[in-house]
PLY file of the C-alpha trace (Angstrom):
ply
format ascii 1.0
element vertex 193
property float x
property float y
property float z
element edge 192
property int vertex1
property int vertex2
end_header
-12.21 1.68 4.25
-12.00 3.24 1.12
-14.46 6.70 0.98
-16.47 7.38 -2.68
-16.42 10.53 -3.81
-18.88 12.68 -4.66
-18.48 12.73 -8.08
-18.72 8.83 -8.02
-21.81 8.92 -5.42
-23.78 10.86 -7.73
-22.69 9.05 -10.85
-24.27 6.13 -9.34
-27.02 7.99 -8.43
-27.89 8.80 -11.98
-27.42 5.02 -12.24
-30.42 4.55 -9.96
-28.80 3.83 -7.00
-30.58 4.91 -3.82
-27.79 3.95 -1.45
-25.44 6.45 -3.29
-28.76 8.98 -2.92
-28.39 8.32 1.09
-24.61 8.95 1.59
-25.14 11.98 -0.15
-27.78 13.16 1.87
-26.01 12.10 5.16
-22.77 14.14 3.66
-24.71 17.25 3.18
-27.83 17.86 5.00
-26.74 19.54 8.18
-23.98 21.58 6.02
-27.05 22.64 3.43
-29.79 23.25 6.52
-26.87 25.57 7.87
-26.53 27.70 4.43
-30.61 28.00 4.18
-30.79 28.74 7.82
-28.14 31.77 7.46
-29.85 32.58 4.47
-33.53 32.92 6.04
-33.03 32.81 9.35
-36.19 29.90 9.60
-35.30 26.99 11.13
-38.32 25.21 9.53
-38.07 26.75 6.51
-34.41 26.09 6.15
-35.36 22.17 6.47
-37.70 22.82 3.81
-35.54 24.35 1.24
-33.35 21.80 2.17
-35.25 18.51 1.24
-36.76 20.42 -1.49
-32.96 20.96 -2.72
-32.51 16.94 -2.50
-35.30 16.56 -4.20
-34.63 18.65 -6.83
-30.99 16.98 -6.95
-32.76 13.32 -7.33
-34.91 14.16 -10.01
-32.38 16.30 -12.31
-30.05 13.03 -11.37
-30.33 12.03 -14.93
-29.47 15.67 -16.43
-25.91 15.32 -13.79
-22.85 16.12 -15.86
-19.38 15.52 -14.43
-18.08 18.34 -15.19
-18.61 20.40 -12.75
-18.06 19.62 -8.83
-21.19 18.21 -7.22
-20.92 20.73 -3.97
-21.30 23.63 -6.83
-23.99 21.88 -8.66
-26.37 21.42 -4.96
-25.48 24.86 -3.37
-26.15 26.43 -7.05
-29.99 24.54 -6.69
-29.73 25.64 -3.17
-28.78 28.96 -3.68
-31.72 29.49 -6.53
-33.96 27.82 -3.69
-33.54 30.51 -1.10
-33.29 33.40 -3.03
-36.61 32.53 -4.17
-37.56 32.09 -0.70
-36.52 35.34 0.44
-38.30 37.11 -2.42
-41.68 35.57 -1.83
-43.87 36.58 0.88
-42.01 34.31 2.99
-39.23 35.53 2.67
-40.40 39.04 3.02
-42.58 38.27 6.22
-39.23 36.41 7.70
-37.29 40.42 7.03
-40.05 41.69 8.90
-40.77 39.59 11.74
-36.70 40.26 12.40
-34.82 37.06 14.01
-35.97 33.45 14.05
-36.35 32.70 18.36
-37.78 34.96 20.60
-35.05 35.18 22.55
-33.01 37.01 19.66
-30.65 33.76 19.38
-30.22 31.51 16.12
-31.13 27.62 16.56
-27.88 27.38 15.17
-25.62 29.14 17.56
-23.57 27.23 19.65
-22.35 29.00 23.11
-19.40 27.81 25.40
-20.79 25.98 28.11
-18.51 27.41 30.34
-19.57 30.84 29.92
-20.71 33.12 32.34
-24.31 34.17 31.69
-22.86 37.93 31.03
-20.39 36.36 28.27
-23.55 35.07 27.13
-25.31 37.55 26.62
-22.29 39.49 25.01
-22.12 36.67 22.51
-25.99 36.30 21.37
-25.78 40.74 20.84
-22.56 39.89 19.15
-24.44 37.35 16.89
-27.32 39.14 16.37
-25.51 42.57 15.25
-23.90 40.48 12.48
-26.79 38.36 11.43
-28.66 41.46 11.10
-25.77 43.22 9.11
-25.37 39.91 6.43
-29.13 39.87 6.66
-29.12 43.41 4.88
-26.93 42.98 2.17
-28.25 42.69 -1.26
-29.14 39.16 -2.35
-26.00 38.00 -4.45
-23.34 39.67 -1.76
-25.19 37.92 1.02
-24.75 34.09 -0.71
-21.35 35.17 -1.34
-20.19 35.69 1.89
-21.82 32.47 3.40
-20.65 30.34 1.00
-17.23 31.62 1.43
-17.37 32.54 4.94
-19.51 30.09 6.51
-19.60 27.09 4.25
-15.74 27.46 3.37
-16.69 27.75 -0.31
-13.73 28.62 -2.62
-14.02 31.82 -5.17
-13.80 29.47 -8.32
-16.88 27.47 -6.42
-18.51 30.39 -5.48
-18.82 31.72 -9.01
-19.93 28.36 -10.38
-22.95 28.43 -7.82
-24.11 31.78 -8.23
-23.22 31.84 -12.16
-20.78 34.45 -12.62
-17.40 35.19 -12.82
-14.81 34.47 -10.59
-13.77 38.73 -10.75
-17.34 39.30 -9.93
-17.24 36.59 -6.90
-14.24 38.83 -5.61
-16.03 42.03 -6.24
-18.71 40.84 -4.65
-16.68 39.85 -1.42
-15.26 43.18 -1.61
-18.36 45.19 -1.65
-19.90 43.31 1.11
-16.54 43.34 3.45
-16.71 46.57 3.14
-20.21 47.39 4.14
-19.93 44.37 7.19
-17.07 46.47 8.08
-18.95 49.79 8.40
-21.55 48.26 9.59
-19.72 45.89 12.12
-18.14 48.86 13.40
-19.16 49.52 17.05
-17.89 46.00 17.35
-14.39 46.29 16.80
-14.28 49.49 18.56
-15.67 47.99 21.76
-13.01 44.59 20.90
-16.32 42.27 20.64
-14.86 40.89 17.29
0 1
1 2
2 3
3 4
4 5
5 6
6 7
7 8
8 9
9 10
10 11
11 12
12 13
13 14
14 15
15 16
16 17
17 18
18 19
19 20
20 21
21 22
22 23
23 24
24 25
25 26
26 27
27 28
28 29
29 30
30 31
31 32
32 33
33 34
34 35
35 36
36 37
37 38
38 39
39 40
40 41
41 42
42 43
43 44
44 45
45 46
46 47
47 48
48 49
49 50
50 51
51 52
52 53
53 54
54 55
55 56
56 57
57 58
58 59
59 60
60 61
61 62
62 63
63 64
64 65
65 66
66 67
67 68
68 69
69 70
70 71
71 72
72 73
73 74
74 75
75 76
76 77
77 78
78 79
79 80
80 81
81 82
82 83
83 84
84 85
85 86
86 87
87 88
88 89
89 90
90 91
91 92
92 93
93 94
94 95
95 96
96 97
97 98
98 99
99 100
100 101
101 102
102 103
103 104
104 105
105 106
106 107
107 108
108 109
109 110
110 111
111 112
112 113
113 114
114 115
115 116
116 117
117 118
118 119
119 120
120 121
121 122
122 123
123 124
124 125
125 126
126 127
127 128
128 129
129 130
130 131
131 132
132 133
133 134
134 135
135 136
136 137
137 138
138 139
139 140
140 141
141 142
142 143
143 144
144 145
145 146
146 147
147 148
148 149
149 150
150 151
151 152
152 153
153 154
154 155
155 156
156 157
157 158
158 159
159 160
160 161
161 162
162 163
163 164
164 165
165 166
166 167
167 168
168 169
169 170
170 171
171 172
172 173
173 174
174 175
175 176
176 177
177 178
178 179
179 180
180 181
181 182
182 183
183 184
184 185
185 186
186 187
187 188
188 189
189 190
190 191
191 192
């Protein structure tokens, strides 16, 4: 069975083709709900932002140009998407209201079944300490290091998505290493990461 690419997917997609539309969707949903989610830490708002970013992909599908990767062309509509989400009052009553479940732990989180309920509860602190510390970075740091961290985004990618240079991509990293790593201290000190 021979697998399209993305680049031909959304070519025919421009084309009108609905059933390229689908396989793109199915590709990248869960992967895109998973950036937003990180992002804004909403699980309904991350759906959202995410079928608003498909939409926004299927009507620009005639303004699609090849020459670009399609994963950089949707998580540079995504990216535009949250920040804007996070800026509005959503986003700013989401920063205050702290964590998405009331139990402190992310939708998203998966935990060993075979964990003890201690080793549990080591691992949602764990998460939470560093959700909270990418959760404070500035805007542009904090896309960075999800896309390169989390959705295994290259630097060339990285810079195409948030529209700057690849040096700035790396000073970016940098910066926000750097600060996870001050921040993420007590962490490696106690051997929790």
């Amino acid at each position: 069975m021979v697998v399209d690419s993305d680049l031909d997917l959304m070519l025919r997609v421009r084309q009108g083709d609905a059933g390229s539309f689908d396989e793109l969707l199915r590709r990248y949903r869960t992967p895109l709900v998973k950036y937003f989610y990180r992002l804004v830490h909403d699980q309904a708002l991350a759906e959202d932002l995410a079928q608003d970013a498909f939409l926004r992909v299927y009507k620009a599908r005639h303004r699609y140009r090849p020459d670009a990767r399609f994963t950089t062309w949707l998580y540079r509509i995504a990216t535009n998407l949250a920040l804007n989400a996070i800026r509005d009052d959503r986003g700013r009553q989401l920063r205050d209201a702290g964590t998405a479940g009331d139990d402190g732990a992310a939708p998203m989180d998966f935990v060993d079944p075979k964990a003890t309920v201690e080793q549990e509860l080591i691992e949602t602190d764990r998460s939470r300490m560093i959700r909270e510390a990418i959760e404070a970075l500035p805007e542009n740091q904090r896309a960075a290091v999800i896309l390169h961290k989390y959705q295994d985004v290259d630097y060339r990618q990285i810079a195409g998505i948030l529209n700057v240079s690849e040096s700035a991509v790396k000073s970016l990293l940098f910066r926000a290493y750097e600060t996870l790593r001050t921040r993420l201290e007590p962490l490696v000190r106690e051997g929790k990461i």
